[in-house]
MIDO-626140 format. One record per residue (C-alpha): residue number from 1; residue in one letter; x, z, y. Coordinates in nm, 3 decimals, always signed. Layout:
MIDO-626140
  num  residu       c1       c3       c2
  NUM       a        X        Z        Y
...
This chain:
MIDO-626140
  num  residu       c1       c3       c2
    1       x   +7.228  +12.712   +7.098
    2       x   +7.113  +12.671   +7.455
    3       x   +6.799  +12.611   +7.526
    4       x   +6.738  +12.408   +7.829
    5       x   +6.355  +12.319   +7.999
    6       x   +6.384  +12.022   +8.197
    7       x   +6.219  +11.686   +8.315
    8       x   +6.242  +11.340   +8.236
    9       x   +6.495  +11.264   +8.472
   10       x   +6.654  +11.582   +8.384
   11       x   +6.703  +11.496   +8.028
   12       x   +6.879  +11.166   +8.096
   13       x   +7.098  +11.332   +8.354
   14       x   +7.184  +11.542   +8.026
   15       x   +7.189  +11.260   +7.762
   16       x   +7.463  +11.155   +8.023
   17       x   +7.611  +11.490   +8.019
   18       x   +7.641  +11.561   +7.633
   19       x   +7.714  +11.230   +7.542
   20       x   +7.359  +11.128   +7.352
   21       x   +7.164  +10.781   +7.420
   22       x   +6.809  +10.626   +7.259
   23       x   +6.521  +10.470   +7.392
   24       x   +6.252  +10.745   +7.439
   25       x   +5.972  +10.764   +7.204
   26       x   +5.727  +10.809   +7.472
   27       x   +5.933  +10.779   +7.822
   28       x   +5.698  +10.754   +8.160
   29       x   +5.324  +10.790   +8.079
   30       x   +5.316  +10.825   +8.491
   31       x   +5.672  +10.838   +8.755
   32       x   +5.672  +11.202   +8.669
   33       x   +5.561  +11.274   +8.321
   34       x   +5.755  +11.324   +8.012
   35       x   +5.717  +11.384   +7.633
   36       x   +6.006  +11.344   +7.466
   37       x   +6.330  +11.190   +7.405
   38       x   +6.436  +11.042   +7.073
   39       x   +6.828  +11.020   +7.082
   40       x   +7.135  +10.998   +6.893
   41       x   +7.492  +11.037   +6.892
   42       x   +7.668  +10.773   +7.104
   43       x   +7.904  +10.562   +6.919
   44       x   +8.129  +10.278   +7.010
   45       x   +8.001   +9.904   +6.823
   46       x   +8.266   +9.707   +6.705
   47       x   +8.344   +9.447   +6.883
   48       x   +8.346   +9.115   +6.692
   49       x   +8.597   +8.812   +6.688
   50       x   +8.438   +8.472   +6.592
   51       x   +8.583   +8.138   +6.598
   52       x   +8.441   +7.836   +6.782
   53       x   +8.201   +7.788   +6.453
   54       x   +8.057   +8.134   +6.498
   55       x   +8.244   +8.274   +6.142
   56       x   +8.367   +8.635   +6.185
   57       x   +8.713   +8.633   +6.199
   58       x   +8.846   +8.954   +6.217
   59       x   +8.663   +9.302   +6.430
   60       x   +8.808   +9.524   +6.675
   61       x   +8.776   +9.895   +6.569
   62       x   +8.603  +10.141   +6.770
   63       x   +8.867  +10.394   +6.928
   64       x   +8.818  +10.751   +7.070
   65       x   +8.838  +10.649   +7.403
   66       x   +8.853  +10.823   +7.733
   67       x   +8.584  +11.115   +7.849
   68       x   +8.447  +10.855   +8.033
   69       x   +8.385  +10.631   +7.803
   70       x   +8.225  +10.907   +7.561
   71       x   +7.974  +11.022   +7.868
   72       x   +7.910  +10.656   +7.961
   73       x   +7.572  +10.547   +7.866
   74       x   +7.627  +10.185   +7.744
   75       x   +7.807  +10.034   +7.453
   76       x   +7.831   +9.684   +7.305
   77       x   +7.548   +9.538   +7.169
   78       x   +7.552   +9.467   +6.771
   79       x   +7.673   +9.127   +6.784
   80       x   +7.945   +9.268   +7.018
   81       x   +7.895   +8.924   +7.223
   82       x   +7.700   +9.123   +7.519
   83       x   +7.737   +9.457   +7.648
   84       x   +7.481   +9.757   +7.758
   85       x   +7.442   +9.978   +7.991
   86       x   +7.179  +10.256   +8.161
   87       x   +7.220  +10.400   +8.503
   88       x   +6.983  +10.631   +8.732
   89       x   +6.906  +10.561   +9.040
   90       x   +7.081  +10.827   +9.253
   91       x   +6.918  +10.955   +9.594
   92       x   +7.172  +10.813   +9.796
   93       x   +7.131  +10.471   +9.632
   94       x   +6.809  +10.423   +9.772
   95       x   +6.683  +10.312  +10.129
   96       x   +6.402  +10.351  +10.363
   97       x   +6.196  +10.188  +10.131
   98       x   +6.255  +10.490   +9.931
   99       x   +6.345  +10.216   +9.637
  100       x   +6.707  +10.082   +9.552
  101       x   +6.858   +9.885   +9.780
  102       x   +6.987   +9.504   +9.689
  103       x   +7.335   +9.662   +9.770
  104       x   +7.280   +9.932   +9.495
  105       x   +7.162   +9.670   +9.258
  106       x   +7.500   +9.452   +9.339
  107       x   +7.725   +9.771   +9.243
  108       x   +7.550   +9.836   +8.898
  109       x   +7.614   +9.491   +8.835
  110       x   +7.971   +9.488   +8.897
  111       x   +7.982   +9.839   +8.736
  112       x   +7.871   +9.688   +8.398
  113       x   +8.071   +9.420   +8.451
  114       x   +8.388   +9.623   +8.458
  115       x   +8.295   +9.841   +8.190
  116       x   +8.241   +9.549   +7.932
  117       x   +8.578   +9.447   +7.999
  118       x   +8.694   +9.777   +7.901
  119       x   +8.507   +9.827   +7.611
  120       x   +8.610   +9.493   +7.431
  121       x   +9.023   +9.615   +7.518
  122       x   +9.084   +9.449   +7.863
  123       x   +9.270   +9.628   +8.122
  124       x   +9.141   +9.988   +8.291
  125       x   +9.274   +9.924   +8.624
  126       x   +8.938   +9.741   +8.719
  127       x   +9.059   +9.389   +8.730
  128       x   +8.890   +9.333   +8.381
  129       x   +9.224   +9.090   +8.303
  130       x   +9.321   +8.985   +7.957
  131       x   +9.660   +9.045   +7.872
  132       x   +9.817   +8.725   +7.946
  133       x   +9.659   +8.727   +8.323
  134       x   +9.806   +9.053   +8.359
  135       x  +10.185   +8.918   +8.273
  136       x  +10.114   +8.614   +8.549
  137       x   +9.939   +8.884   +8.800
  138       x   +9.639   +8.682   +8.791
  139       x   +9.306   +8.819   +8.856
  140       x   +8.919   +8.752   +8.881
  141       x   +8.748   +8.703   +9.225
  142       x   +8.423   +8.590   +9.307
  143       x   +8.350   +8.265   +9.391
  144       x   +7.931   +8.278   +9.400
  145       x   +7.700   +8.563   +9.325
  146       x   +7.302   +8.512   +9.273
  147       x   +7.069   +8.825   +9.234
  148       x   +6.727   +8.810   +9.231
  149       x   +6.485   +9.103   +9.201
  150       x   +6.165   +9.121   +9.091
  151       x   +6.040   +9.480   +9.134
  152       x   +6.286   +9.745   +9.294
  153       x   +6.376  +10.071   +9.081
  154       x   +6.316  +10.387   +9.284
  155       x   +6.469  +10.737   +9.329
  156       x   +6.527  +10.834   +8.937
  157       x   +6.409  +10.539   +8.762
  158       x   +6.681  +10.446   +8.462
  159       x   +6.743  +10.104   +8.480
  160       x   +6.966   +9.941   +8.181
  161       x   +7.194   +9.638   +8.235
  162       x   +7.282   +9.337   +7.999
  163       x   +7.580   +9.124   +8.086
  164       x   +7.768   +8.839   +7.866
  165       x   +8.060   +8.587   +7.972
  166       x   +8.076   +8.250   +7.974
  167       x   +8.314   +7.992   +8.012
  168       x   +8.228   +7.745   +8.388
  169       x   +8.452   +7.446   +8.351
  170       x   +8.823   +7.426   +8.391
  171       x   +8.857   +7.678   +8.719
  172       x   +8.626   +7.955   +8.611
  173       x   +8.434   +8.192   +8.400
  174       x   +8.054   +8.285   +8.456
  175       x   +7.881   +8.621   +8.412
  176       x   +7.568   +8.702   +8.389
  177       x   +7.312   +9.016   +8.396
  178       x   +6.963   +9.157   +8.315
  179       x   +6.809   +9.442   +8.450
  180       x   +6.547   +9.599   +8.326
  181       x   +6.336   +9.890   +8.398
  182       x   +6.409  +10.150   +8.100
  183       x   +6.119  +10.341   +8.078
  184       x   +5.855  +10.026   +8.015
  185       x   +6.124   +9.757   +7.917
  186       x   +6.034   +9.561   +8.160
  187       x   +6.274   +9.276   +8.290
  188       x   +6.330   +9.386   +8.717
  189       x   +6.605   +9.144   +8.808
  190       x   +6.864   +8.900   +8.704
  191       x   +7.155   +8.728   +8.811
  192       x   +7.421   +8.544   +8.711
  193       x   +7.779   +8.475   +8.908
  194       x   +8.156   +8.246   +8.895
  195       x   +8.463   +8.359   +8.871
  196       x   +8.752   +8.227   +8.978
  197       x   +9.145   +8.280   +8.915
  198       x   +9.388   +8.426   +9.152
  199       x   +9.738   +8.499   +9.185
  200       x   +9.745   +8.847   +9.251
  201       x  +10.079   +8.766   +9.484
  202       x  +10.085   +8.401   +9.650
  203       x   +9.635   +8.465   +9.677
  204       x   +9.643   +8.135   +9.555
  205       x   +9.343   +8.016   +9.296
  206       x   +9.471   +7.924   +8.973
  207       x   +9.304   +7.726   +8.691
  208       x   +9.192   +7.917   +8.360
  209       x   +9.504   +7.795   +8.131
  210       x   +9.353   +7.765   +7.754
  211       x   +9.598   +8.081   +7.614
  212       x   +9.382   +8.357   +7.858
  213       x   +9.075   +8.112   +7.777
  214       x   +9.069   +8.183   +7.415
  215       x   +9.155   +8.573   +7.455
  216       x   +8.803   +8.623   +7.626
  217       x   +8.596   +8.335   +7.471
  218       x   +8.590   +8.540   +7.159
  219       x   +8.413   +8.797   +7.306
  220       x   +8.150   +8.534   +7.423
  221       x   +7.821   +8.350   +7.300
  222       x   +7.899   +8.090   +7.092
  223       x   +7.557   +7.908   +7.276
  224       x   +7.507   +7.844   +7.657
  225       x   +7.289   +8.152   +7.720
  226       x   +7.131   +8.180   +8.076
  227       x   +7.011   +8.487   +8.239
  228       x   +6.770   +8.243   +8.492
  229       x   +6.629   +7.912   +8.389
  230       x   +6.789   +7.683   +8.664
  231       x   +6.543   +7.464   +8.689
  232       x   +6.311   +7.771   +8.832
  233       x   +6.574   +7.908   +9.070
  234       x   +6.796   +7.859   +9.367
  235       x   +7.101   +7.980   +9.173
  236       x   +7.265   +7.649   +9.168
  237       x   +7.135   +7.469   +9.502
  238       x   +7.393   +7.423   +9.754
  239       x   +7.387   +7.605  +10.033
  240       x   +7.473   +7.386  +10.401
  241       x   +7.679   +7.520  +10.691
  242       x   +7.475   +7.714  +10.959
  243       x   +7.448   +7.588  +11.267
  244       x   +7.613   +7.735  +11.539
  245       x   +7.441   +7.863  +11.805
  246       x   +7.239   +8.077  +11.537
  247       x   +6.900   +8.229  +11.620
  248       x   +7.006   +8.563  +11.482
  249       x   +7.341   +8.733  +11.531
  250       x   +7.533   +9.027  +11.473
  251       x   +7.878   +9.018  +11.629
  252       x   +8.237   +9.192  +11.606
  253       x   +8.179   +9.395  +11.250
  254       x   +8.466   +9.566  +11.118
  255       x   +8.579   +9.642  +10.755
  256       x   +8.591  +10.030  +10.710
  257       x   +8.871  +10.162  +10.481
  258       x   +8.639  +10.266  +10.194
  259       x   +8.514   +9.875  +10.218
  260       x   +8.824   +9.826  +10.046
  261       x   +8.868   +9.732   +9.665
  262       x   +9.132   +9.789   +9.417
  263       x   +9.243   +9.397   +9.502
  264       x   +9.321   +9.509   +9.824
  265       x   +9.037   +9.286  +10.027
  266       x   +8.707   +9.399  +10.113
  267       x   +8.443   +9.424   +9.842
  268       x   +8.203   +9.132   +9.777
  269       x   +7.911   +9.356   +9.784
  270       x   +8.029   +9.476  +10.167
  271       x   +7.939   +9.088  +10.225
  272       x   +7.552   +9.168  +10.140
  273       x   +7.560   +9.424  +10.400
  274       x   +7.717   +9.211  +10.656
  275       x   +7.466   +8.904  +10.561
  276       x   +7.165   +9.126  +10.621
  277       x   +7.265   +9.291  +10.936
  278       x   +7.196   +8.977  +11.113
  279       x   +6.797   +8.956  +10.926
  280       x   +6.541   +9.004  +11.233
  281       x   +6.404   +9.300  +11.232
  282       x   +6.080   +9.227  +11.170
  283       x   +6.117   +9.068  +10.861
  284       x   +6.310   +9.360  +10.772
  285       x   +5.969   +9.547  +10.837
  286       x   +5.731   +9.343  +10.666
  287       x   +5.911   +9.213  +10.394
  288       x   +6.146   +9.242  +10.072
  289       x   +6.448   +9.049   +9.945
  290       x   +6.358   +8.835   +9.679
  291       x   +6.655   +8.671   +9.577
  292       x   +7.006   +8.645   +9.722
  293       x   +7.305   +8.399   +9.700
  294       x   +7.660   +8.441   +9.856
  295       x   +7.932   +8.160   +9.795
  296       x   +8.266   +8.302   +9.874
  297       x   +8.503   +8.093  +10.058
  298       x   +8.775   +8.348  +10.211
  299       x   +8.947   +8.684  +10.155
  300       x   +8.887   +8.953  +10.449
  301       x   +9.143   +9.191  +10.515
  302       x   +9.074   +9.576  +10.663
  303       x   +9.177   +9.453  +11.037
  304       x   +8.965   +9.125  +10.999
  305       x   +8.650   +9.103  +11.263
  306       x   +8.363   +8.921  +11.146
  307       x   +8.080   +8.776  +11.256
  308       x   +7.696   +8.775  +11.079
  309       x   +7.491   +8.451  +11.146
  310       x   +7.112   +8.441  +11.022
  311       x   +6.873   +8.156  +11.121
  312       x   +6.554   +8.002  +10.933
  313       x   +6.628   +7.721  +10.636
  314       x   +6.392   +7.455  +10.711
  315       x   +6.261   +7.312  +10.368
  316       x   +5.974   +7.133  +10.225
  317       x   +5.687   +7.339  +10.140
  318       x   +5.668   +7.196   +9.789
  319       x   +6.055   +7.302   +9.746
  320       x   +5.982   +7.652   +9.856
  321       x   +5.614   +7.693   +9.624
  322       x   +5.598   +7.450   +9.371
  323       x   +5.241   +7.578   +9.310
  324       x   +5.166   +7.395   +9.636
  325       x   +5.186   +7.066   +9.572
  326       x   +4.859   +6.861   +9.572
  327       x   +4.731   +7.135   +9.816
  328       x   +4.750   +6.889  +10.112
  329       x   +4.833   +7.145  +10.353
  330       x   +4.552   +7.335  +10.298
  331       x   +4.480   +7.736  +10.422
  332       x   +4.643   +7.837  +10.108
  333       x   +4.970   +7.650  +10.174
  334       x   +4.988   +7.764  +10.543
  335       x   +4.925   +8.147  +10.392
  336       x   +5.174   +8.135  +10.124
  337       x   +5.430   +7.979  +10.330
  338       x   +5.367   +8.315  +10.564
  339       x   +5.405   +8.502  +10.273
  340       x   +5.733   +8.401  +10.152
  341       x   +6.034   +8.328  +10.418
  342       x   +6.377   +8.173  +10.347
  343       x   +6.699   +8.216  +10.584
  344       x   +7.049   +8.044  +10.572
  345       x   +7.374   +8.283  +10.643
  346       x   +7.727   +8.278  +10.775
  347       x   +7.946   +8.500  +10.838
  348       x   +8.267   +8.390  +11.008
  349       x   +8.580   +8.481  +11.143
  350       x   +8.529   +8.612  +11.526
  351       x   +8.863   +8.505  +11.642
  352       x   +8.909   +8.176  +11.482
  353       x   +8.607   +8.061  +11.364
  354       x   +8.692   +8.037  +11.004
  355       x   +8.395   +8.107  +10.732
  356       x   +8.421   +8.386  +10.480
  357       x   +8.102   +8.342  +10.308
  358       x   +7.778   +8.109  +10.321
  359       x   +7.452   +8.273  +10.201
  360       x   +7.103   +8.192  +10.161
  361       x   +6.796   +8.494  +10.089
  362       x   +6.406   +8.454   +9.997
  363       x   +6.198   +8.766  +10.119
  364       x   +5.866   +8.811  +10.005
  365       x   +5.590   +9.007  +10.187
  366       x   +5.599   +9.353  +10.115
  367       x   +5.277   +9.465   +9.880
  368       x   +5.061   +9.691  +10.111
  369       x   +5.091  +10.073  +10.042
């Protein structure tokens, strides 16, 4: 047997390695200290199929799988309606802040995404289609993302993800995510997003028919479950049209090569890049993104050119910090509004004008060193 001395992020680098998973019996005592891991065997959870009443119809076996899927670190969850998923935070995932970046965060999210598809038997060519979508070349594209992070992971932290499905309406399907911070258990981040349907070959949107409805709804909670309570969160607000001339502005980007998916358009998490290259500066400097949402309005191609818009959303204060209200624009009002700054986003088209994506962030002040 080999004997190996190591770390903590050293042995989840090799629970990744050999194929072993568990929560640790006593994980981070400090960033860098370690006592022990308790871990077994990875093993795929059977997935289960319920009807509409929640009454087990019939399972879907585990099956060997690919290497990947042995090494992967996440499985279904018991219930098999919601699937699981640890990652470290790699060096080049992080950013000056020495902590992941929102861009980071928006990969893992899309990571787990894909890989839940997979592990409940949809297709491994990343589209995460059900088997009927794949005979009409139909596939999933975002319509709106929301993120919002509490507390960023840095350099080596695990962080496990939670995502579930959900049926939105008649047009779409909604996913949506928890982070949390492995070592305490600690809830970082959520979001939630819509998905639309596409024809893979007219890049037309298509409405969810009910026969690839009922292939994933089986694989779904039987209860609305919500990763953010609405009521608490800008997830759902709609976001207005900047005005043109912006304050801030970033002109004449253009899609790199590697920006390109495997649905042959740029990547909805190049988008978050693009929105916050247009951020002043000096909010860049003195504060952290909060929370994020991108609405999705228009495919861009590899020669497209865009455009990044960024100017301040005027709001009420009591809409911003509903702590506030009764304050009467007191110190503590004017202070907290300082503390916390919200932007509206466009980008756009340079050569005709047309929008690809509307956006709105929240930055908080950054928590002095």
């Amino acid at each position: 047997m080999l004997k190996l001395s190591c770390n903590g992020v050293d042995r989840v680098q090799l629970m990744a390695q050999c194929g072993f998973m568990g929560r640790p019996s006593s994980f981070f005592s400090g960033r860098n200290s370690v006592t022990g891991f308790r871990s077994t065997k990875v093993c795929s959870v059977q997935a289960v199929v319920s009807s509409k009443d929640g009454a087990v119809v019939n399972r879907v076996e585990p099956e060997i799988g690919s290497l990947a899927d042995r090494l992967r670190l996440g499985s279904l969850t018991e219930d098999g309606l919601s699937y699981k998923e640890k990652f470290i935070v790699r060096s080049y995932e992080v950013g000056i802040n020495k902590t992941a970046t929102v861009e980071t965060i928006a990969n893992l999210l899309q990571e787990v995404g894909c890989n839940h598809a997979q592990s409940v038997g949809f297709s491994t060519d990343g589209f995460a289609t059900t088997p009927t979508m794949r005979k009409l070349h139909l596939i999933w594209v975002t319509a709106r993302m929301h993120i919002e992070v509490y507390k960023y992971p840095a350099w080596g932290d695990v962080v496990e993800l939670e995502t579930w499905c959900q049926a939105e309406g008649r047009a779409g399907t909604r996913r949506d995510f928890i982070i949390k911070d492995y070592a305490t258990n600690e809830v970082i981040g959520r979001a939630t997003s819509k998905w639309v349907m596409m024809n893979q070959d007219t890049r037309r949107l298509q409405k969810v028919s009910d026969e690839v409805r009922e292939e994933y709804l089986v694989f779904c909670p039987r209860e609305l479950r919500l990763a953010i309570p609405e009521e608490d969160s800008n997830c759902l607000k709609k976001i207005p049209k900047l005005k043109d001339p912006a304050q801030n502005s970033r002109l004449g980007l253009v899609p790199r090569r590697a920006d390109l998916d495997m649905n042959q358009h740029v990547n909805n998490v190049t988008y978050i890049g693009w929105v916050l290259e247009s951020v002043p500066q000096e909010i860049i400097d003195s504060h952290e993104l909060q929370s994020i949402t991108l609405d999705y309005r228009r495919e861009c191609q590899q020669n497209d050119i865009v455009d990044s818009l960024t100017s301040v959303e005027t709001i009420e204060e009591a809409e911003v910090i509903p702590e506030l209200k009764g304050t009467n624009g007191s110190a503590k009002a004017k202070d907290d509004k300082q503390e916390c700054q919200q932007f509206l986003h466009l980008l756009r088209l340079s050569t005709e004008g047309l929008e690809i994506n509307r956006g709105r962030t929240e930055w908080r002040k950054k928590a002095p060193r």
